[in-house]
C-alpha positions as CSV (number, residue, x, y, z in Angstrom):
1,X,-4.5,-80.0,14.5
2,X,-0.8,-81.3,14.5
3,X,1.6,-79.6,17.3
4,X,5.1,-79.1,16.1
5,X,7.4,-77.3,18.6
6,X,10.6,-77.7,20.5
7,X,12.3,-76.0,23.9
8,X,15.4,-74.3,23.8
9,X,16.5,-73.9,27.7
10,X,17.7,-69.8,28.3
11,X,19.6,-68.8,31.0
12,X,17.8,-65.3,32.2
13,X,14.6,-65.1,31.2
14,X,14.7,-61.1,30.8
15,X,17.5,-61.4,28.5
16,X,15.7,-64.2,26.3
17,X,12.5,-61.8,26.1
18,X,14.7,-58.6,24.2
19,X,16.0,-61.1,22.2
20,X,12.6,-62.2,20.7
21,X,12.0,-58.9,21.1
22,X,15.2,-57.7,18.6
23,X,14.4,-60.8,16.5
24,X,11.3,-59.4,15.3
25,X,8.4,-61.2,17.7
26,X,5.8,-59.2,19.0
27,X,4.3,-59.4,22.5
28,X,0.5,-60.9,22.3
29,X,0.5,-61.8,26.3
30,X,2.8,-60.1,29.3
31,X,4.0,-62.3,31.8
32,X,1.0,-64.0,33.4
33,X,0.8,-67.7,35.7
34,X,-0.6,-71.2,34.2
35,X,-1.8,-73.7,36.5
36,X,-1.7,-77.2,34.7
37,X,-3.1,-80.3,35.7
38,X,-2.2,-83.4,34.0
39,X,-5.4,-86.2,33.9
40,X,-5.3,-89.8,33.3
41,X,-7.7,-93.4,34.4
42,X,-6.2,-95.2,37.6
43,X,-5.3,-97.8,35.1
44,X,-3.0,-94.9,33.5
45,X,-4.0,-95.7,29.9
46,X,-3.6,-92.3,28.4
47,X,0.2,-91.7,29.5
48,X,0.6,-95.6,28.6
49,X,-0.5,-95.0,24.9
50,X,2.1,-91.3,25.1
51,X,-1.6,-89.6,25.3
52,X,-2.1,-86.7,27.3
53,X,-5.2,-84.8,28.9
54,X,-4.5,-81.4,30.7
55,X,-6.3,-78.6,32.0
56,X,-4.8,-75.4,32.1
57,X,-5.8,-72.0,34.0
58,X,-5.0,-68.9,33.8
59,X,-6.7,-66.5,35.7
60,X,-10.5,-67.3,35.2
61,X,-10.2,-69.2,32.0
62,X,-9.5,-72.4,31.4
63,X,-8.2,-74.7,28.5
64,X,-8.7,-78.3,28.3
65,X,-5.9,-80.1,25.8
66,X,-6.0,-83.0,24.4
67,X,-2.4,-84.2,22.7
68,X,-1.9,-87.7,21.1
69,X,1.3,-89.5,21.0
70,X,4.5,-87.6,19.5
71,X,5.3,-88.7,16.3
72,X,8.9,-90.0,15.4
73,X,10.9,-86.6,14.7
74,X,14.4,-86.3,14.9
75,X,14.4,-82.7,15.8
76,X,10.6,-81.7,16.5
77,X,8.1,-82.8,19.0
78,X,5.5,-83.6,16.7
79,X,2.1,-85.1,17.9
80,X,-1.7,-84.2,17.5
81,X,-3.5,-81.8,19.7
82,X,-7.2,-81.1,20.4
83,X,-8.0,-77.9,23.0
84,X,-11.0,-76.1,23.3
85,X,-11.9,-73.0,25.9
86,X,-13.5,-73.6,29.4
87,X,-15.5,-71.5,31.4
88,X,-15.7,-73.0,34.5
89,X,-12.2,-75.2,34.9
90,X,-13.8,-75.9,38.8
91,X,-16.9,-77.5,37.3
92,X,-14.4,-79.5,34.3
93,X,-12.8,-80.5,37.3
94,X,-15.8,-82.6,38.9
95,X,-17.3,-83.8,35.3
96,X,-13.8,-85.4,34.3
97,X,-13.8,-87.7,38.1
98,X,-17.2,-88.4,37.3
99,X,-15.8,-89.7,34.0
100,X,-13.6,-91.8,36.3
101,X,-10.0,-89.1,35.5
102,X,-7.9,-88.3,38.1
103,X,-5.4,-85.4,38.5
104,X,-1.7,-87.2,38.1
105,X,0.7,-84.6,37.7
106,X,0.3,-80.5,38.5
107,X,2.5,-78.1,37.6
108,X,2.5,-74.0,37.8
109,X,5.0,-71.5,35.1
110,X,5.1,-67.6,34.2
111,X,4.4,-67.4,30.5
112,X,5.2,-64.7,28.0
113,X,3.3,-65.3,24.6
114,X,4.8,-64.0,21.3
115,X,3.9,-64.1,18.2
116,X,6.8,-63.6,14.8
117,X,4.1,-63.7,11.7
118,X,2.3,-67.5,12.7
119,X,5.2,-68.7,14.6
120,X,4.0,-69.1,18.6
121,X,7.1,-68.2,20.9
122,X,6.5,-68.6,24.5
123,X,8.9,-68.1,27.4
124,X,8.3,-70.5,30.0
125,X,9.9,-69.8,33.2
126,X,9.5,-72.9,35.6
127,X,11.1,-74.8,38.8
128,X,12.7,-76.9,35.8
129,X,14.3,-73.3,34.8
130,X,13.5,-71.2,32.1
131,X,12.7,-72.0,28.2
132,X,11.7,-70.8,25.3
133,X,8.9,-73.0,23.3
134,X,8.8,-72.6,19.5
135,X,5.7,-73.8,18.0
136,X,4.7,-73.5,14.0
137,X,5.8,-75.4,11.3
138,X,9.6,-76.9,10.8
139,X,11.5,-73.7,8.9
140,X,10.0,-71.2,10.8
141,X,11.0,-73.0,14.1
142,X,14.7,-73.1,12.4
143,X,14.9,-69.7,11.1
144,X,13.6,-68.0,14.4
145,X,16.0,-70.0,16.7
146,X,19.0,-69.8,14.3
147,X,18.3,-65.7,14.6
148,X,18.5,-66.2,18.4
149,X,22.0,-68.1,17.8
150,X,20.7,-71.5,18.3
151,X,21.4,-74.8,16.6
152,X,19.3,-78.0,16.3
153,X,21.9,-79.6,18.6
154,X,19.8,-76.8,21.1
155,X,16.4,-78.3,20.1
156,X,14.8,-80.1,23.2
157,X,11.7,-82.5,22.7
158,X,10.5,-83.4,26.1
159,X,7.3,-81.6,28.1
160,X,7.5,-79.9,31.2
161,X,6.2,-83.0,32.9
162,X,9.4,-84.7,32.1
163,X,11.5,-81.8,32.3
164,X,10.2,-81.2,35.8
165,X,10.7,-84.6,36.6
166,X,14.2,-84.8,35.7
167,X,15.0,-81.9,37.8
168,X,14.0,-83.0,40.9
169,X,11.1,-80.3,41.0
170,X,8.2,-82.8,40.3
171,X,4.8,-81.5,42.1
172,X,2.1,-85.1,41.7
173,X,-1.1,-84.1,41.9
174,X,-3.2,-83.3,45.1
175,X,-6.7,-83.3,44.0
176,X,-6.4,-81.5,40.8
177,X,-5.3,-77.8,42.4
178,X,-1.5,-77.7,41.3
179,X,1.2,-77.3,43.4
180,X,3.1,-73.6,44.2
């Protein structure tokens, strides 16, 4: 599957939600916490090829993602992405050190999950502030933030990992649990 999304950073997250709302997106998941923990080899190979391996919880359930470089976009990040369901994220955990993974990067958010027809909108609120994340294909992307008065001057390609890093609120990992 290809991912195509981009971030648009909002300034109050309750306000950002009844404009989604008023835009025509329906509510598929209240407000809920994600636990991510980023994986790589000691030698860092994945993040060195732009690869990334996460696992994500929420609640009980887990995710494991796999997402391939980004391709060159001018506007969109753009970049392959495998993810399957996991029942037991503790037991992933232990079978991804035995493949010789460490956790290198952890990270918590609140996530509200959309839907407008195919088009994924989540709001993100993190220690990196909050955002919304458009995911779908190109137009639809356009159209739904151009409804919530954005421009593709607005559009914002990087990951949490980097957005995290760049303000200051970076949590490395600490044995795969992510940090508060």
């Amino acid at each position: 599957m290809t991912e195509i999304e981009i971030k648009l950073r909002v300034a109050d997250a309750g306000k950002a939600a009844e404009k989604v709302r008023a835009a025509g997106a329906r509510l598929v998941r209240p407000r809920h916490l994600e636990d991510n923990t980023l994986y790589d080899f000691e030698d860092g190979r994945l993040a060195a090829k732009g690869q990334a391996l996460r696992v994500r919880k929420t609640g009980r359930r887990g995710l494991l993602t796999f997402k391939g470089p980004t391709v060159k976009s001018r506007s969109f990040k753009v970049r392959a992405e495998h993810e399957t369901a996991v029942k037991d994220p503790a037991e992933l955990r232990k079978t991804l050190k035995a493949l010789g993974l460490k956790p290198v990067f952890s990270y918590r958010k609140h996530r509200t999950l959309f839907l407008k027809g195919r088009l994924r909108v989540a709001l993100d609120e993190t220690k990196a502030g909050c955002f919304l994340e458009l995911e779908g294909e190109r137009h639809e992307i356009v159209r739904f933030a151009r409804a919530l008065g954005y421009e593709r001057g607005d559009f914002i390609k990087a990951d949490y990992v980097q957005l995290l890093k760049e303000a200051g609120a970076e949590s490395p990992a600490d044995g795969g649990e992510p940090a508060a």
